[in-house]
KEKE-3310 file (N, C-alpha, C; in steps of 0.2 Angstrom, whole numbers, plus 5000, padded with zeros to 4 digits):
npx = (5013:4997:4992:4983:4981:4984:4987:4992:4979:4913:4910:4863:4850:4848:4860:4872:4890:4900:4905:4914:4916:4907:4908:4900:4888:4888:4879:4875:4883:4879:4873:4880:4892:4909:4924:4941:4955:4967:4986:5001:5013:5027:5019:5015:5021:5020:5004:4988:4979:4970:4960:4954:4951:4938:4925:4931:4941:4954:4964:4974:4967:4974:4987:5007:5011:5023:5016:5003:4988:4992:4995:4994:4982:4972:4970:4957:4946:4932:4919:4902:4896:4888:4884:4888:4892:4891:4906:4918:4936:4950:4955:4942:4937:4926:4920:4916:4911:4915:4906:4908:4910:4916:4915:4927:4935:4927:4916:4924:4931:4931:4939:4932:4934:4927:4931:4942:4945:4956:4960:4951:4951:4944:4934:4919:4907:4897:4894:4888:4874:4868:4860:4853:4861:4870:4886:4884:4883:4895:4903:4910:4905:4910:4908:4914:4914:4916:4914:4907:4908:4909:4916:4917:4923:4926:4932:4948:4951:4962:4971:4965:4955:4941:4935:4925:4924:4912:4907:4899:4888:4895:4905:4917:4925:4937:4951:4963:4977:4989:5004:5013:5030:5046:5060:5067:5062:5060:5052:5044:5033:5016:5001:4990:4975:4966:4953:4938:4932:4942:4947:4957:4962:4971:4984:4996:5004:5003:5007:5016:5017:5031:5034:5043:5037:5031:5023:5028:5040:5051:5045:5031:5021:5012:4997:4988:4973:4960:4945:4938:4920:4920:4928:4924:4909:4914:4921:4912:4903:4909:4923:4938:4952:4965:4981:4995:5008:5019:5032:5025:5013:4998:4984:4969:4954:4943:4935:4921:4917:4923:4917:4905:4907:4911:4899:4889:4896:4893:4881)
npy = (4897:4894:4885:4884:4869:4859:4844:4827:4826:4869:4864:4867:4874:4892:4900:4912:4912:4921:4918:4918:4915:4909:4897:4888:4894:4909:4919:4923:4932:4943:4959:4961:4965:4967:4967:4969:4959:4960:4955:4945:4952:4949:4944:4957:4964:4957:4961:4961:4949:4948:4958:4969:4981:4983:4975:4967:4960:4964:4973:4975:4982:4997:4994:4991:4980:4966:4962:4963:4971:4986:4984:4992:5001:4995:4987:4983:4991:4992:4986:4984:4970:4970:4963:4947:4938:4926:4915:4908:4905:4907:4893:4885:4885:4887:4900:4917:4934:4946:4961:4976:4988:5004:5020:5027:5020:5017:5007:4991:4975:4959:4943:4928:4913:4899:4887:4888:4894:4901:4911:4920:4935:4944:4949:4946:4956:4955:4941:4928:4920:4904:4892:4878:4866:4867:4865:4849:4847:4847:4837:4825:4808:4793:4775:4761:4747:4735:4730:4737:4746:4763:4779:4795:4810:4825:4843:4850:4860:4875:4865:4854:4840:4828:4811:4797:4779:4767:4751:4734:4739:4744:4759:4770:4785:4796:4807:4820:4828:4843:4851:4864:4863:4871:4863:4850:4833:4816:4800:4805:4808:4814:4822:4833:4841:4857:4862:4871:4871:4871:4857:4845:4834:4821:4813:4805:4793:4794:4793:4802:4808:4816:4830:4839:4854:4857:4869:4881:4888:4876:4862:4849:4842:4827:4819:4805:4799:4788:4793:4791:4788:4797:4804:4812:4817:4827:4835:4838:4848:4857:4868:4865:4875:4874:4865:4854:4846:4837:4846:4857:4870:4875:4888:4887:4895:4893:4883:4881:4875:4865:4857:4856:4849:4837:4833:4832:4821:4813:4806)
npz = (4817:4813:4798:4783:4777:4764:4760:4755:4752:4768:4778:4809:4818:4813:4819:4825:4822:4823:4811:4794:4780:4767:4760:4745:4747:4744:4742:4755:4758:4754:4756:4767:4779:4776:4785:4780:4783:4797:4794:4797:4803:4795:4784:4779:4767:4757:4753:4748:4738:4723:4724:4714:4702:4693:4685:4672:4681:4678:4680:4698:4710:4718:4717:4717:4730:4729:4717:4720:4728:4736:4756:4766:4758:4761:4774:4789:4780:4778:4768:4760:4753:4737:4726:4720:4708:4698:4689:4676:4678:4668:4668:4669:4681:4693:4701:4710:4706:4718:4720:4731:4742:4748:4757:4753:4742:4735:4721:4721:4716:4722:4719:4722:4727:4730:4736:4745:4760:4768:4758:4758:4766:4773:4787:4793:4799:4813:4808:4801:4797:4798:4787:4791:4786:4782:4787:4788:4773:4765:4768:4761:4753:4751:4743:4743:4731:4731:4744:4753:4762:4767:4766:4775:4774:4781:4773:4777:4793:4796:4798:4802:4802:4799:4798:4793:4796:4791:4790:4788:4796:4808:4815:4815:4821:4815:4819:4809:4812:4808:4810:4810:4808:4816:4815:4811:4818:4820:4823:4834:4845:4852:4856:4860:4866:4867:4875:4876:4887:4898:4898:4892:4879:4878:4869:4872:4867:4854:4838:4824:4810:4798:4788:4773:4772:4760:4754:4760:4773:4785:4793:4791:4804:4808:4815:4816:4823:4831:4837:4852:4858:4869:4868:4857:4859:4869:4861:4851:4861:4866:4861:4851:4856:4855:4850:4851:4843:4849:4852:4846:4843:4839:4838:4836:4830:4823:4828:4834:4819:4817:4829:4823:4811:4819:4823:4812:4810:4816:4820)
capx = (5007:4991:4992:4978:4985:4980:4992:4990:4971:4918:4906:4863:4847:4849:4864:4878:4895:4905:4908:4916:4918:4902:4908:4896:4882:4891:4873:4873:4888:4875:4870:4883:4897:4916:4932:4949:4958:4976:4989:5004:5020:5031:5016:5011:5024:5013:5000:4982:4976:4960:4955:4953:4947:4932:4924:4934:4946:4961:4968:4972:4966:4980:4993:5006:5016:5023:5011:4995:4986:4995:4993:4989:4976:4966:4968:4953:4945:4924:4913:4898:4892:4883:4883:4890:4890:4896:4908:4923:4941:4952:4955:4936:4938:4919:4922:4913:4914:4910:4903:4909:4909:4918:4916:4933:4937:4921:4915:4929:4927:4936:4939:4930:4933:4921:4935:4946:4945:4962:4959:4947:4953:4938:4928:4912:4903:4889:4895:4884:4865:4869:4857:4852:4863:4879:4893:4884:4882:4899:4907:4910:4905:4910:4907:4918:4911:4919:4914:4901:4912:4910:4921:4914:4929:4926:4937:4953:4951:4967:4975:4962:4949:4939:4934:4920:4924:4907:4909:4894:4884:4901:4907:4923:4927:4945:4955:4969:4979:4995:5006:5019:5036:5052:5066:5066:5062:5057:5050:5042:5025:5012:4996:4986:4970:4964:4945:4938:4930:4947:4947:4962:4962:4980:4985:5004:5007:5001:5015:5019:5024:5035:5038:5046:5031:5031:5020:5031:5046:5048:5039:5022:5021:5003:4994:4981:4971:4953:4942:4933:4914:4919:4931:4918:4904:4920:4923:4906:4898:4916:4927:4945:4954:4974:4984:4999:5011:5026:5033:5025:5009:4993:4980:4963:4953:4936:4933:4916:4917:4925:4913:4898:4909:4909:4891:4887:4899:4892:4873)
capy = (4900:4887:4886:4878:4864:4855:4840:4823:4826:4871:4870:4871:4879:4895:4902:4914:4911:4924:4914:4922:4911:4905:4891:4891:4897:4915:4926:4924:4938:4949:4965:4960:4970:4962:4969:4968:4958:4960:4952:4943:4957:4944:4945:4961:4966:4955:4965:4959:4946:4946:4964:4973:4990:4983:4967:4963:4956:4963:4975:4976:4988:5000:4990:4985:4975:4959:4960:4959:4976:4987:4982:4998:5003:4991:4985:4987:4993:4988:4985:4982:4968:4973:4956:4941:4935:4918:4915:4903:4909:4903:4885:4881:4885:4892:4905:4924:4942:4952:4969:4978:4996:5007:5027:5031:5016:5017:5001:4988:4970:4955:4936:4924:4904:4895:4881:4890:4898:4903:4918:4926:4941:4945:4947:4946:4960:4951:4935:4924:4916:4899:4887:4871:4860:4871:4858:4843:4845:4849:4831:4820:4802:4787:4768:4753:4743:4729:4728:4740:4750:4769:4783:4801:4816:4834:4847:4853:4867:4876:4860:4848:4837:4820:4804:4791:4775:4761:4745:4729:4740:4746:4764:4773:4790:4796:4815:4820:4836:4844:4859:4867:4863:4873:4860:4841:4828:4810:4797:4808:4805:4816:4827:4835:4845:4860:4864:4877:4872:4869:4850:4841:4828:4819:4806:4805:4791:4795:4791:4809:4808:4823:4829:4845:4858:4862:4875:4888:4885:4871:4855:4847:4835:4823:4814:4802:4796:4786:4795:4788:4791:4803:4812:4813:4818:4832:4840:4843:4853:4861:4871:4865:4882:4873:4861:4853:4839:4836:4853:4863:4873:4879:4890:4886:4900:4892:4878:4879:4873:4857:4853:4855:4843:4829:4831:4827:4813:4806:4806)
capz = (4815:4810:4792:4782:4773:4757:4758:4750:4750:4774:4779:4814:4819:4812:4823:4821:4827:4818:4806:4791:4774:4766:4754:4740:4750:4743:4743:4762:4759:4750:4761:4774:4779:4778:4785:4778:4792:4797:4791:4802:4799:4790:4776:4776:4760:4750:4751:4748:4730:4722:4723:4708:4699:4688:4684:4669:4683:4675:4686:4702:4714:4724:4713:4719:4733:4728:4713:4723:4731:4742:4761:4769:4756:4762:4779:4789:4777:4779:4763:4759:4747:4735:4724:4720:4702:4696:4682:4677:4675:4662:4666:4670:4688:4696:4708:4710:4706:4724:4722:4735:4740:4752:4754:4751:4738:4729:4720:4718:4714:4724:4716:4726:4727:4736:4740:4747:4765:4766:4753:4758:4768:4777:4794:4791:4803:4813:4805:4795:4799:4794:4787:4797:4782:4781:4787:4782:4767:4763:4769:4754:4757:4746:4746:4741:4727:4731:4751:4753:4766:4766:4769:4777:4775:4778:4772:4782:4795:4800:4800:4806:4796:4802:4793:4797:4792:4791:4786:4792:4801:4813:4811:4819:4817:4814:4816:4806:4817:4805:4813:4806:4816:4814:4816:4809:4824:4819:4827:4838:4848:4857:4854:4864:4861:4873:4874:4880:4893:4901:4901:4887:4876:4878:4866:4873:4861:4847:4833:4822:4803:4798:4780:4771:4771:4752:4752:4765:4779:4791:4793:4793:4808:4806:4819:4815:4828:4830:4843:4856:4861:4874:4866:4853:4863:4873:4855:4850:4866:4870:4855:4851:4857:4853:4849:4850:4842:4850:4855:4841:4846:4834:4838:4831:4831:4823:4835:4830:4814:4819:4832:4819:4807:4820:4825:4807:4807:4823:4818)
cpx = (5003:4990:4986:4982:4983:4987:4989:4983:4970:4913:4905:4857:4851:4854:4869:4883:4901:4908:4909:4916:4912:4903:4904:4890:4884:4885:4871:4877:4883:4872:4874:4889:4903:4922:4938:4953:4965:4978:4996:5009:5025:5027:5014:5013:5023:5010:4993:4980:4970:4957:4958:4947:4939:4931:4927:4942:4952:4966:4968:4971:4971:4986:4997:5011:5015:5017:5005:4994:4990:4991:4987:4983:4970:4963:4965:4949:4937:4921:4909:4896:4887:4880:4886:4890:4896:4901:4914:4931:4944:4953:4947:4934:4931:4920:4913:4915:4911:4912:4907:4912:4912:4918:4922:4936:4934:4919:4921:4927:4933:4934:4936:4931:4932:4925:4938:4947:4948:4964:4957:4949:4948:4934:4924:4906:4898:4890:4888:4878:4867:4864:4859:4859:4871:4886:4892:4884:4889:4905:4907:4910:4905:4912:4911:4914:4912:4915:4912:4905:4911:4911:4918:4921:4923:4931:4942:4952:4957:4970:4973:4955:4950:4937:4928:4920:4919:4909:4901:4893:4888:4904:4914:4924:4935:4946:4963:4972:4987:4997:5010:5025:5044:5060:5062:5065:5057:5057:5046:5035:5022:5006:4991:4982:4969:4957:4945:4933:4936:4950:4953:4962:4971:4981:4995:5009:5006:5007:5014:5022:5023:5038:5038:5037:5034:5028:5024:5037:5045:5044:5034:5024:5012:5002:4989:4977:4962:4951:4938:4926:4914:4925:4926:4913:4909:4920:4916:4902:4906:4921:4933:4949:4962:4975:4991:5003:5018:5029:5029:5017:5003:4988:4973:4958:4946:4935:4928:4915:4917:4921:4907:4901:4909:4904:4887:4888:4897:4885:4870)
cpy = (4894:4890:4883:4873:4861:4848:4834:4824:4829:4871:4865:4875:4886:4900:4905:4916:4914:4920:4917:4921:4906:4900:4894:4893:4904:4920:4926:4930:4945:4957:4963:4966:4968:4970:4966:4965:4960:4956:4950:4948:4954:4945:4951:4962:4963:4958:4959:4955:4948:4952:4967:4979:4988:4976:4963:4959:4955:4966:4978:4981:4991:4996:4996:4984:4968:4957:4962:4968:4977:4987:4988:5003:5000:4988:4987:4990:4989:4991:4984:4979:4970:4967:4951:4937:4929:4919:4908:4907:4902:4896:4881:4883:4891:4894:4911:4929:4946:4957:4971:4984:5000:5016:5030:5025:5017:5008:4997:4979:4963:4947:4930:4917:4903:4888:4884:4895:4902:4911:4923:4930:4942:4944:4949:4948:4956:4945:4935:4920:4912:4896:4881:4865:4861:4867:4854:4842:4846:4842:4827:4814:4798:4781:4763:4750:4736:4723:4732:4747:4756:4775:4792:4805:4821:4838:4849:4860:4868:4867:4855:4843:4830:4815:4798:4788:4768:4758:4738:4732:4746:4754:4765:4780:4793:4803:4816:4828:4837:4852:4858:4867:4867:4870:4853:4838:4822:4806:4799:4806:4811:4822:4828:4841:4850:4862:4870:4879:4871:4862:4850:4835:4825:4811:4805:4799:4789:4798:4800:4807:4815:4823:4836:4849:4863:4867:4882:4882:4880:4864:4853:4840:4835:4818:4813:4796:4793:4788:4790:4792:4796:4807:4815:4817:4828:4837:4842:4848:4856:4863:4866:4871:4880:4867:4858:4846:4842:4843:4862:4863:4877:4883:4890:4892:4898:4885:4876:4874:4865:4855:4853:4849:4837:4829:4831:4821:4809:4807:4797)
cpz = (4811:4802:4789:4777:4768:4757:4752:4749:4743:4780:4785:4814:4815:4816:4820:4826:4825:4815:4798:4783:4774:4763:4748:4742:4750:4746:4750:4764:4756:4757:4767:4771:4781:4781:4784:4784:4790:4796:4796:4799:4795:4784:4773:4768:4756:4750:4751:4738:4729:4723:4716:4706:4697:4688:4679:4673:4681:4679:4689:4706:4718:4720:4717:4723:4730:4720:4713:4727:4737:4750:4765:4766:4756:4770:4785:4787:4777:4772:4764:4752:4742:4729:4722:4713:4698:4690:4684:4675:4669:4662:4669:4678:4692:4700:4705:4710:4711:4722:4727:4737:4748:4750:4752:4745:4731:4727:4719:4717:4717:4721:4722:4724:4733:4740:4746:4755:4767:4764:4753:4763:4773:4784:4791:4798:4807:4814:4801:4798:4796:4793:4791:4792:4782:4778:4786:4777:4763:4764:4762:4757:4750:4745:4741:4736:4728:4740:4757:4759:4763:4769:4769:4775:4776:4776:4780:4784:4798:4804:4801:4800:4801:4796:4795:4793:4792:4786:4794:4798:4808:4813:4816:4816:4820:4815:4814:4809:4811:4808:4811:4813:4812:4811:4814:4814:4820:4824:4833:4838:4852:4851:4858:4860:4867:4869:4878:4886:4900:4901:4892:4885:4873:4876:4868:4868:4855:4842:4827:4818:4802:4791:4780:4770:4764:4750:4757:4769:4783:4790:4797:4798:4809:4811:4816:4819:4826:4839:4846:4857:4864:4873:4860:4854:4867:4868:4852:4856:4869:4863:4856:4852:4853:4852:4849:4849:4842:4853:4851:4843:4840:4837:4835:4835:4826:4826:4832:4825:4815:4824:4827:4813:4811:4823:4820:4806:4812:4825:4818)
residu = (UNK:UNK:UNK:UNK:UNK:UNK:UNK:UNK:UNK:UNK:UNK:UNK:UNK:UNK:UNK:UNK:UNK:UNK:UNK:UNK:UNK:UNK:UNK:UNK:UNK:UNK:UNK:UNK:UNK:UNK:UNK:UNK:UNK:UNK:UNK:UNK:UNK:UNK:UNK:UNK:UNK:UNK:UNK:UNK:UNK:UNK:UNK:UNK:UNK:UNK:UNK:UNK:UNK:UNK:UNK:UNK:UNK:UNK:UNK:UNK:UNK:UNK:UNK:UNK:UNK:UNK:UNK:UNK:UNK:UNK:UNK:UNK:UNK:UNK:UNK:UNK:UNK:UNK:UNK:UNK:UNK:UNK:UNK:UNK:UNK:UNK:UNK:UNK:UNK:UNK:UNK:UNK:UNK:UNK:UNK:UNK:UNK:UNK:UNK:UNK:UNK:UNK:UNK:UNK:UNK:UNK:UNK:UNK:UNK:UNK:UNK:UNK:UNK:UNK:UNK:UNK:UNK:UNK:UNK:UNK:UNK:UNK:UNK:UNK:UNK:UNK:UNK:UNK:UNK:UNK:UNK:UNK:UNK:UNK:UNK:UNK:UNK:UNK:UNK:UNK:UNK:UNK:UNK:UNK:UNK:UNK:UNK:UNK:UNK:UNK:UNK:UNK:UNK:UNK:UNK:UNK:UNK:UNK:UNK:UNK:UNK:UNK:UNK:UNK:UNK:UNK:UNK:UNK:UNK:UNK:UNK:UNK:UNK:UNK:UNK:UNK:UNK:UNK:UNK:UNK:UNK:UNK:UNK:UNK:UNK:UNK:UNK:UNK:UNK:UNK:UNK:UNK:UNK:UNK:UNK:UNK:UNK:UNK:UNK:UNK:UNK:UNK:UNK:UNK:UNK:UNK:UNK:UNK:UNK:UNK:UNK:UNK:UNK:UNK:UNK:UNK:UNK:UNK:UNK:UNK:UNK:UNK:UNK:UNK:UNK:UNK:UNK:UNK:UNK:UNK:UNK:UNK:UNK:UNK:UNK:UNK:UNK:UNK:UNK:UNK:UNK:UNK:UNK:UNK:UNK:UNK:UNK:UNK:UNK:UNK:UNK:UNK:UNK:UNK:UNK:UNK:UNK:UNK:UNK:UNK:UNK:UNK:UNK:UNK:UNK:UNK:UNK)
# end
């Protein structure tokens, strides 16, 4: 299953592409209507985080599986935003307190971090009307003092994130692919991408590092490739639908995204 990954390291004519997780563009959640998504059966007995009784954020609502709100008192379950109010938790940390109202619930209040996509539980009914700046503005770019060179990232989606490296004038842009593999294999080589227009992006020797996935089971295997023009060109007018390195297989299921982060990086 495509994890999102945090290793050594979210955001168009006004267009909506069910796209569910506003970053810190929170008040786009305002008068929208989210549903509680399902959960894969291995998680459900965790239950649900981040919901809660009241806004002191103390505790939590349907308590408890695992700690965390019980599963089936929630899933599926469609709110309505009602607000979004800023604050910092104990170590400094700027997130939001969503409002959020359900007729059989009533008012309860979910913790929002605007980093994190991950977290948020949610389909967002409709999706989301994006502003035109969205994903650009969310790359971070930083320049060499030394040798004027400078480095584009965006954040990682389900596994994937890009890079544009300028330097005199010159640029090149880079992708980084990590999937979760069951069994250890080193030295190992390949990556392919499937679009969804049918056509595949086949890097057969593309070298594969492989480390302990310390966040859950299994191992993270990373490819890191520099794209050409027309693979370039392939991935913005055509979704990323899957992925695969080496025998082990992902599903990308916001595609989008990733083409609006290289059609910032390739401006």
């Amino acid at each position: 299953m495509k994890k999102i990954l945090l290793l050594t390291v979210i955001l168009i004519s006004n267009l909506s592409f069910g796209q569910n997780f506003p970053g810190n563009e929170v008040n786009l959640l305002i008068d929208k209507e989210i549903k509680v998504k399902e959960k894969d059966e291995s998680l459900q007995k965790y239950g649900y985080d981040h919901f809660y009784k009241n806004d002191k954020m103390k505790k939590k609502y349907d308590c408890c599986e695992s700690y965390n709100s019980k599963y089936a008192g929630l899933v599926g379950k469609v709110f309505k935003v009602l607000s979004a109010e800023p604050y910092k938790n104990i170590i400094g940390t700027e997130k939001y307190k969503l409002k959020i109202e359900n007729a059989e619930t009533g008012i309860i209040y979910f913790d929002y971090d605007p980093k994190y996509e991950h977290s948020f539980p949610f389909e967002v009914i409709e999706g989301l009307d994006l502003p035109e700046d969205f994903y650009c503005k969310t790359i971070k770019t930083k320049t060499d003092k030394f040798d004027g060179k400078t480095t584009s990232m965006t954040d990682y989606s389900e596994g994937i994130s890009f890079m544009k490296v300028t330097k005199d004038g010159s640029s090149k842009i880079y992708m980084s692919v990590n999937e979760i593999g069951s069994t250890i294999n080193v030295a190992k080589t390949g990556l392919i991408l499937l679009l969804e227009n049918g056509k595949k992006i086949e890097r057969p020797n593309a070298k594969l590092d492989t480390k302990v996935n310390k966040g859950g089971r299994g191992y993270v295997y990373s490819a890191f490739i520099e794209l050409t023009q027309a693979e370039i060109d392939l991935i913005i007018e055509n979704k990323i639908t899957d992925n695969r390195l080496y025998i082990y297989d992902g599903e990308i299921k916001n595609g989008h995204k990733l083409s609006e982060y290289l059609k910032c990086l390739n401006k």
